[in-house]
ZAFIDREN-742142 format. One line per field, with one value per residue (C-alpha): residue number from 1; residue in three letters; x, y, z. Coordinates in nm, 4 decimals. Layout:
nr [NUM,...]
rest [ALA,...]
X [X,...]
Y [Y,...]
Z [Z,...]
end
This chain:
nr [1,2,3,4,5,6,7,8,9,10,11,12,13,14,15,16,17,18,19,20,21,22,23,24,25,26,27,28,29,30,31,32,33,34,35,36,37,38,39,40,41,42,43,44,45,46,47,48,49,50,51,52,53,54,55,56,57,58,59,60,61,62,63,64,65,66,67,68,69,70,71,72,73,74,75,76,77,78,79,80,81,82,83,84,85,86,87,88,89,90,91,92,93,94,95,96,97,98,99,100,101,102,103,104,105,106,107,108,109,110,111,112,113,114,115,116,117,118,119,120,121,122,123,124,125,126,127,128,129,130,131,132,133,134,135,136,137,138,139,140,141,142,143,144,145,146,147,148,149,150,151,152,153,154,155,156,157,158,159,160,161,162,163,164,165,166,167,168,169,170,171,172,173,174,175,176,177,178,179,180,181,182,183,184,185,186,187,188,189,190,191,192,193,194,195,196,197,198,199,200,201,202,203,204,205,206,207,208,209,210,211,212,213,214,215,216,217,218,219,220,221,222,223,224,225,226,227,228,229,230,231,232,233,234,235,236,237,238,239,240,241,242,243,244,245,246,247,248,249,250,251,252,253,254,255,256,257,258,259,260,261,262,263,264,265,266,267,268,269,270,271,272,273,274,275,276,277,278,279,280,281,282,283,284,285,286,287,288,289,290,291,292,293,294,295,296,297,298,299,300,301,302,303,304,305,306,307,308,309,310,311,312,313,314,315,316,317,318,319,320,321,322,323,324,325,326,327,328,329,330,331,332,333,334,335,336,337,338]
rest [UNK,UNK,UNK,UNK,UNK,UNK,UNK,UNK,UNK,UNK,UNK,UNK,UNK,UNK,UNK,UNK,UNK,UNK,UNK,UNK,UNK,UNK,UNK,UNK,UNK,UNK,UNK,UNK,UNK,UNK,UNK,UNK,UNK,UNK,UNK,UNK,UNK,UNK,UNK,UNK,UNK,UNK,UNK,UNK,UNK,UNK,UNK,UNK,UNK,UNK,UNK,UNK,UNK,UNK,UNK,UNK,UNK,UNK,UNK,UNK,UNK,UNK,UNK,UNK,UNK,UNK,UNK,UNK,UNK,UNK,UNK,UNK,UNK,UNK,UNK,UNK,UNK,UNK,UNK,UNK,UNK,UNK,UNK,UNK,UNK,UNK,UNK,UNK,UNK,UNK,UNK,UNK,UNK,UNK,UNK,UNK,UNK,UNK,UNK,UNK,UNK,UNK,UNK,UNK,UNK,UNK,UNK,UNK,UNK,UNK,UNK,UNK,UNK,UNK,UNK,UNK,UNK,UNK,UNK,UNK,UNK,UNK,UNK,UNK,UNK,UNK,UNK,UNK,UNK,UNK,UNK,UNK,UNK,UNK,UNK,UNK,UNK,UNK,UNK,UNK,UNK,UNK,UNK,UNK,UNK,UNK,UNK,UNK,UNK,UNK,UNK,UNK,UNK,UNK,UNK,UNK,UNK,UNK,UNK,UNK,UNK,UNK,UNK,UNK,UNK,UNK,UNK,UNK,UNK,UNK,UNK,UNK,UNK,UNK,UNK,UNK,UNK,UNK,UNK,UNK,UNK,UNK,UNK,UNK,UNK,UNK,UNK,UNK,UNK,UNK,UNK,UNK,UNK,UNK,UNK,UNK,UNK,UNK,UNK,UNK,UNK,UNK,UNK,UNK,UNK,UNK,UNK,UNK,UNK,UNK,UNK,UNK,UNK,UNK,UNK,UNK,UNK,UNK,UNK,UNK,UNK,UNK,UNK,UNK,UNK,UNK,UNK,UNK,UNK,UNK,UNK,UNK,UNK,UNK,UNK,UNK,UNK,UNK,UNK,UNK,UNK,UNK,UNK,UNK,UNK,UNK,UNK,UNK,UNK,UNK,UNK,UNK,UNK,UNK,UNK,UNK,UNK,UNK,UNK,UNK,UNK,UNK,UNK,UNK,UNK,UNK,UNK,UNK,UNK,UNK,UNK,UNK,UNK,UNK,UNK,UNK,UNK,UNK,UNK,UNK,UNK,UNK,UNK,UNK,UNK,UNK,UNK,UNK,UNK,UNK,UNK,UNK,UNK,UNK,UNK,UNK,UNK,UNK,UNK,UNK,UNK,UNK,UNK,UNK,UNK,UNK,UNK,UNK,UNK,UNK,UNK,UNK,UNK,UNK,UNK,UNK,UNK,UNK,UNK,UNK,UNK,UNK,UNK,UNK,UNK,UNK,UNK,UNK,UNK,UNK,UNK,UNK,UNK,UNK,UNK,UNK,UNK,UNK]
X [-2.0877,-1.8365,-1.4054,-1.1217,-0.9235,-0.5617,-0.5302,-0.2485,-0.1061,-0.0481,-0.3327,-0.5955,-1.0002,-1.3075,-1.5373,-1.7976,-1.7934,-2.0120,-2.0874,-1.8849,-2.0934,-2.1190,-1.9922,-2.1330,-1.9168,-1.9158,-2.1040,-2.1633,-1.9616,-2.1045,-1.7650,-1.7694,-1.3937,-1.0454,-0.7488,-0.4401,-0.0630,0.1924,0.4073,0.1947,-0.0215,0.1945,0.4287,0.1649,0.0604,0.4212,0.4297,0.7008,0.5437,0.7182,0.4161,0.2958,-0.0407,-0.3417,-0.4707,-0.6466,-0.7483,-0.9136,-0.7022,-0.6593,-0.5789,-0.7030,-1.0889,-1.3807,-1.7402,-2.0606,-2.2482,-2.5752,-2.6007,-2.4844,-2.3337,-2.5599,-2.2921,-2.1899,-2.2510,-1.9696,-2.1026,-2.4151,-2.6226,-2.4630,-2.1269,-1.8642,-1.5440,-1.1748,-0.9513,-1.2174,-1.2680,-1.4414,-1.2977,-1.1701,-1.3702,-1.2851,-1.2157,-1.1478,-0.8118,-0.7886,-0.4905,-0.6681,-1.0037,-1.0779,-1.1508,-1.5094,-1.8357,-1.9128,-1.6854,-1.6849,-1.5644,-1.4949,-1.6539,-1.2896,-1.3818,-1.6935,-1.4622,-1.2039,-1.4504,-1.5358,-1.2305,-1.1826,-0.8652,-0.6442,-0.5452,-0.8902,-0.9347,-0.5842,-0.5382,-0.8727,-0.8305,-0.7525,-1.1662,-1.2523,-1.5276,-1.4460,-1.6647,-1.9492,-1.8096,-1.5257,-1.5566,-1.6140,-1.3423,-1.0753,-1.1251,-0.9158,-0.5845,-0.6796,-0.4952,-0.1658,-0.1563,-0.2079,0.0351,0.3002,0.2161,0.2470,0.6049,0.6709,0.6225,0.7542,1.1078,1.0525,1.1367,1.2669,1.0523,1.2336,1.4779,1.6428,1.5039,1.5735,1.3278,1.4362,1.1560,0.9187,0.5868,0.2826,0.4387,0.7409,0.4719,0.3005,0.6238,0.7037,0.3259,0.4064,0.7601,0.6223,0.3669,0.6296,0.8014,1.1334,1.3096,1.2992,1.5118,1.3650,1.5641,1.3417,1.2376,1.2477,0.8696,0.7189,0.9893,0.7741,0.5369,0.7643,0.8610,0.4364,0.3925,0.6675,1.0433,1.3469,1.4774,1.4289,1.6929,1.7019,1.7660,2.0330,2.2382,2.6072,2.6627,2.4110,2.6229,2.7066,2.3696,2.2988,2.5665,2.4344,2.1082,2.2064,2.5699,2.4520,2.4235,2.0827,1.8943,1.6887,1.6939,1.3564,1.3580,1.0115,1.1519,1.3941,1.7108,2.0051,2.1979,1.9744,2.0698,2.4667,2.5059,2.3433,2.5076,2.8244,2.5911,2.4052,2.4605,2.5869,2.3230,2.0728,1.8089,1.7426,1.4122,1.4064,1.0087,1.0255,1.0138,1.1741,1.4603,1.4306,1.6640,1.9656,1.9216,2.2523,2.3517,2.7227,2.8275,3.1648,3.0256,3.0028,3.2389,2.9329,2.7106,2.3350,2.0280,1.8325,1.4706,1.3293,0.9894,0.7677,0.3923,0.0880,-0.2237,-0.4917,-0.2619,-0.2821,-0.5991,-0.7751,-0.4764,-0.4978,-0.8617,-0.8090,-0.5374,-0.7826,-0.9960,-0.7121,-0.6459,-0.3070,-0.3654,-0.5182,-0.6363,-0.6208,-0.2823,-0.2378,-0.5196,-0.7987,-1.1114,-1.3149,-1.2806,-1.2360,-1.2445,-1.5149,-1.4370,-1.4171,-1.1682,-0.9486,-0.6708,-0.6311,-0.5831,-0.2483,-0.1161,-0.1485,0.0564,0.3291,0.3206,0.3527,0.1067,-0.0384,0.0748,-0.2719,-0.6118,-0.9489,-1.1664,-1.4974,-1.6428,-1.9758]
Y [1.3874,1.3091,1.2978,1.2715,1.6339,1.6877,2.0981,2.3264,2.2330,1.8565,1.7631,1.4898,1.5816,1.4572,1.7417,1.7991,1.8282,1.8595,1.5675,1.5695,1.6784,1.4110,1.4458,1.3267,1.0224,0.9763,0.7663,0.8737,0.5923,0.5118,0.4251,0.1172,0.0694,0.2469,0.1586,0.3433,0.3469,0.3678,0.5477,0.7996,0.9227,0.9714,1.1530,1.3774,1.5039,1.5443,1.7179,1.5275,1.4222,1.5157,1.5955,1.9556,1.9503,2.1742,2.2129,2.1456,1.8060,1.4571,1.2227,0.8412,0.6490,0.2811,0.2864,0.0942,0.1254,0.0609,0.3080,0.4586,0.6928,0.6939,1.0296,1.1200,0.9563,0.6629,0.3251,0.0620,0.0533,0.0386,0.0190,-0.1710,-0.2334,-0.2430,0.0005,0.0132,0.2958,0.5996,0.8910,1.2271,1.4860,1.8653,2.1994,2.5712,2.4995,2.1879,1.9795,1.5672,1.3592,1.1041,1.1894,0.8039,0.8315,1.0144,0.9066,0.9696,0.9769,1.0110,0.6798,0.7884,0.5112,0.5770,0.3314,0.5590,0.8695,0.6588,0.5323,0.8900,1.0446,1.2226,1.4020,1.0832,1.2996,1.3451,1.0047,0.8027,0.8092,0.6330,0.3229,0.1958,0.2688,-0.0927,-0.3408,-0.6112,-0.9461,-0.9853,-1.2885,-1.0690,-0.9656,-0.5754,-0.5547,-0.7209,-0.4432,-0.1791,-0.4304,-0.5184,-0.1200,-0.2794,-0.5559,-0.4576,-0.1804,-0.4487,-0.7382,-0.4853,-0.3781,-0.7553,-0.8449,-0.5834,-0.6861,-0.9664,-1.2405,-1.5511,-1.8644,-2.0043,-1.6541,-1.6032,-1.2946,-1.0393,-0.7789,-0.5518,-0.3897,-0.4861,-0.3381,-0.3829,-0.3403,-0.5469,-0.8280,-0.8029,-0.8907,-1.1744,-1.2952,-1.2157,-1.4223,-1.6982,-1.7315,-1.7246,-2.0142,-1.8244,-1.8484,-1.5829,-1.3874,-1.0354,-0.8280,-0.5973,-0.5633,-0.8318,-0.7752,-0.8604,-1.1216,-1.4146,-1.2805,-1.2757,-1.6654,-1.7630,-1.6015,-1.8802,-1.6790,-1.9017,-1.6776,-1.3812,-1.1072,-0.8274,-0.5536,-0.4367,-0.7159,-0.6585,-0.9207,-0.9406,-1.0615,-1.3488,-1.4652,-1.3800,-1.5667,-1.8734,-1.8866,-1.7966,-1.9613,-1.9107,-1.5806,-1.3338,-1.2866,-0.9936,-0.7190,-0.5495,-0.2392,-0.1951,0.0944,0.3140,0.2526,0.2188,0.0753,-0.2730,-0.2744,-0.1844,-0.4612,-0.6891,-0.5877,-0.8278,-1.1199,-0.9775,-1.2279,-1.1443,-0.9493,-0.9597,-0.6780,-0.4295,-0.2254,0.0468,0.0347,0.2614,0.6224,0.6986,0.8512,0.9178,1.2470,1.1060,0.7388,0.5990,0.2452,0.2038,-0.0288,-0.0567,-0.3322,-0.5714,-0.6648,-0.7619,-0.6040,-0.5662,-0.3654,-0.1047,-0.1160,0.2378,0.2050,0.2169,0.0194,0.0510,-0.0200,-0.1875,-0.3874,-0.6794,-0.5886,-0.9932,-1.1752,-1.0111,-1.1426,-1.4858,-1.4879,-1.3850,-1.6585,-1.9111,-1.7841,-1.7029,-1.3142,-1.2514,-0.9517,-1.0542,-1.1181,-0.7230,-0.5771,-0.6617,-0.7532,-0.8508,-0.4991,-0.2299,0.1172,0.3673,0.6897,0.8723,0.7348,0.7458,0.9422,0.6554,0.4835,0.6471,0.6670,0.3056,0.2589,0.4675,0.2145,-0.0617,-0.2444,-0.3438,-0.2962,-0.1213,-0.0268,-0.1194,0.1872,0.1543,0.4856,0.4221]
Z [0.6295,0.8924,0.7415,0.8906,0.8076,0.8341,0.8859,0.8434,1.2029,1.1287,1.3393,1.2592,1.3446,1.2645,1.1061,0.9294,0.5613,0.2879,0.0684,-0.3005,-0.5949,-0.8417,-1.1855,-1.5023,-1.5447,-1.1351,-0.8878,-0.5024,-0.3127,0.0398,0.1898,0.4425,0.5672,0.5384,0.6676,0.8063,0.6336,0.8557,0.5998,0.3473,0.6287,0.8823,0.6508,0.5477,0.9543,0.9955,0.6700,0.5283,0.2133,-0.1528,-0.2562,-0.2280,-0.0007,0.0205,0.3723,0.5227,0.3547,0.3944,0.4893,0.3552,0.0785,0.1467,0.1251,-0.0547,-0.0690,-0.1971,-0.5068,-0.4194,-0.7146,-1.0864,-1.2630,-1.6019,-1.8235,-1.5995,-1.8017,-1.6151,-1.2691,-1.0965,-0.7660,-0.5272,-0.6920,-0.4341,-0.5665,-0.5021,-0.3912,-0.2943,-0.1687,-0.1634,-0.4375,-0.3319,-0.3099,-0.3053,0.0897,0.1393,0.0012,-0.0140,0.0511,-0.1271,0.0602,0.1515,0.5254,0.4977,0.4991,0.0951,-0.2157,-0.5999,-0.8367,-1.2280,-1.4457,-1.6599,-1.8911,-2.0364,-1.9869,-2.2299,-2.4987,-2.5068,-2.5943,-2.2447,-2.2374,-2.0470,-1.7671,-1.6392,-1.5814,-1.5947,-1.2314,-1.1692,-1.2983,-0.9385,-0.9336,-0.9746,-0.8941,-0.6625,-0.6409,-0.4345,-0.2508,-0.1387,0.2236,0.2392,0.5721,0.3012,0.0557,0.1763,0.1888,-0.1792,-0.2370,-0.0225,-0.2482,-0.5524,-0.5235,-0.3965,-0.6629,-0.9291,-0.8034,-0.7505,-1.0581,-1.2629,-1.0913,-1.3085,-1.0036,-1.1127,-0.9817,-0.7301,-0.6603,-0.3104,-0.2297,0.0681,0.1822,0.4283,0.5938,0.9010,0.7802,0.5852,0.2941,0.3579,0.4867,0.1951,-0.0261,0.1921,0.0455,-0.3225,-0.2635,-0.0799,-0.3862,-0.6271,-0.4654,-0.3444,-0.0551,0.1434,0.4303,0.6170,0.7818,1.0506,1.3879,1.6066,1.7774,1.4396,1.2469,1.3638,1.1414,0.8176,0.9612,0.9724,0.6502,0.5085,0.5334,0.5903,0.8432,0.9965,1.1330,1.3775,1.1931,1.5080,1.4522,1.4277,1.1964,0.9510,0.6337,0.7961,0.8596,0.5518,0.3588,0.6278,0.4699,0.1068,0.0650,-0.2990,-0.2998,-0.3548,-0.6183,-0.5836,-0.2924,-0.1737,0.0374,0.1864,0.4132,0.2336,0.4547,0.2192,0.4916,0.4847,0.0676,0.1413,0.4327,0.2013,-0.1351,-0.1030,-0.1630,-0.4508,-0.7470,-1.1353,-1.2277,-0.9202,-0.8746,-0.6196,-0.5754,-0.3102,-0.2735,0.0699,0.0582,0.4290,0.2826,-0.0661,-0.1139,0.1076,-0.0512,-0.1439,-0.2657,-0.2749,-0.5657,-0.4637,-0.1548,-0.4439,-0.7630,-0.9801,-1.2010,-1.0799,-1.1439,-0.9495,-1.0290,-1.0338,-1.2537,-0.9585,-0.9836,-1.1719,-0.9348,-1.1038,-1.3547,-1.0544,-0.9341,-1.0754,-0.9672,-0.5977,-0.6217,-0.7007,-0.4438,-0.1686,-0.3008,-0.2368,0.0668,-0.0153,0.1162,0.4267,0.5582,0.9509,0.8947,0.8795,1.0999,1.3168,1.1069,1.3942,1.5899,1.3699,1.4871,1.4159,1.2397,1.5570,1.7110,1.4023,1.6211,1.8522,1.5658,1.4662,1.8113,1.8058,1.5157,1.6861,1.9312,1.6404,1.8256,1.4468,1.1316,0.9848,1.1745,1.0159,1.0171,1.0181,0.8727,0.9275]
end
């Protein structure tokens, strides 16, 4: 099968690859779309991720597809059943980064692996291997991982109804929030790039700022005279938290999501005189994975708000792909890796 393999150089290829054997509580996983992160995979080519990496690897952690074979032991998914969050597994010379841009991968029915008294760690991690709904279209499925991830964080921040709430950040991610807050009825301000605030303002946000402005608390304290509730960073740029941190109410909230600068992050709690919280439990996946569903049923998420479902790209021309998003001319690519 064909896979898109990051190698010891940083460099992105399509190669050949062999398919994944399939283990007794696995299914084969035809894989139908992928699409790119801006952050995690570009990290990862310029080897920047914490994580330690085997190379050279498969590449991509936003894919779905459709099962064409069942594992012996496999009892929670059959035939047909479109899956979340897959990819093909590692080999003696072959690493994944996730694994979800090739042609094949491996689901865990974790479910059967559970009732069985499976050690947990063998199978923990693939709960985000769910089933999503026929009457979901298969280009939507890879933005299902995007929102998930965010709802979870969202709500675990335990947002009041109604909250003002600033997210500071200009990509998918940050978009994504601006969904969840808009849902939850809060008004809400985003502090990014200019080329792409008219998004956060069709998506529902109050107001939108350049993120080069000099004076950014004061249109800030314009659009929230009483005060903010609840600080998102989608980028990881303490600066957008510390400019902001004068308006942060008695005992406001803010959750540094983005991972650009994780080791020199710094939030300086002598910009405010009140007490607040910094939310550092991270997300858990599939937790949100029905309410994301019925939200796409409402129409409430949309996936051509983030990428181009009518023209996605084929495998092979995954690289163009990434030099695209260096570009920012979108916030994600649609691959189609058939």
């Amino acid at each position: 099968m064909k896979a898109a393999v990051l190698d010891t150089e940083g460099r992105l290829s399509v190669q050949e690859v062999d398919l994944p054997v399939i283990p007794e509580y696995g299914v084969l996983v035809r894989i139908e779309y992928g699409s790119t992160c801006a952050g995690t995979d570009a990290r990862l080519m310029r080897k920047e991720h914490p994580n330690p990496v085997f190379y050279p690897s498969v590449l991509g952690h936003e894919s779905t597809g459709v099962v064409v074979e069942l594992g012996q032991k496999v009892r929670n998914y059959k035939i047909g059943d479109r899956i979340s969050r897959v990819g093909t597994i590692p080999n003696e010379t072959l690493g994944v980064c996730w694994g979800g841009f090739a042609q094949y991968g491996i689901a865990l029915d974790w479910q059967a692996m559970e009732e069985d008294g499976i050690d947990q760690s063998l199978w923990f991690k693939n709960r985000v291997n769910k089933v999503i709904p026929p009457d979901i279209d298969p280009k939507d499925g890879p933005m299902i991982i995007t929102w998930r991830e965010t709802l979870s964080y969202f709500n675990r921040l335990k947002v009041r109804k109604g909250a003002n709430v600033l997210i500071a950040g200009s990509g998918a991610n940050s978009l994504a929030f601006v969904n969840h807050a808009i849902y939850n009825e809060d008004r809400v301000i985003v502090i990014g790039s200019p080329s792409r605030n008219r998004d956060a303002l069709k998506a529902g946000a109050i107001a939108a700022i350049d993120y080069h402005a000099e004076n950014i608390n004061d249109l800030l304290q314009e659009h929230f005279p009483d005060g903010i509730d609840v600080i998102i960073d989608g980028v990881g740029n303490s600066d957008n938290v510390n400019n902001a941190l004068s308006l942060i109410n008695e005992g406001g909230t803010v959750g540094v999501y983005g991972w650009n600068d994780r080791k020199g992050y710094g939030i300086n709690p002598f910009r405010t005189t009140r007490n607040f919280n910094v939310y550092c439990a991270g997300y858990d996946e599939p937790e949100t994975h029905e309410e994301v569903i019925r939200r796409i049923r409402e129409g409430k998420l949309k996936a051509e708000d983030f990428y181009d479902k009518e023209h996605p790209l084929p495998l092979d021309n995954i690289m163009e792909a990434y030099e695209r998003l260096k570009k920012r001319e979108a916030y994600k690519f649609l691959i189609d890796m058939q």
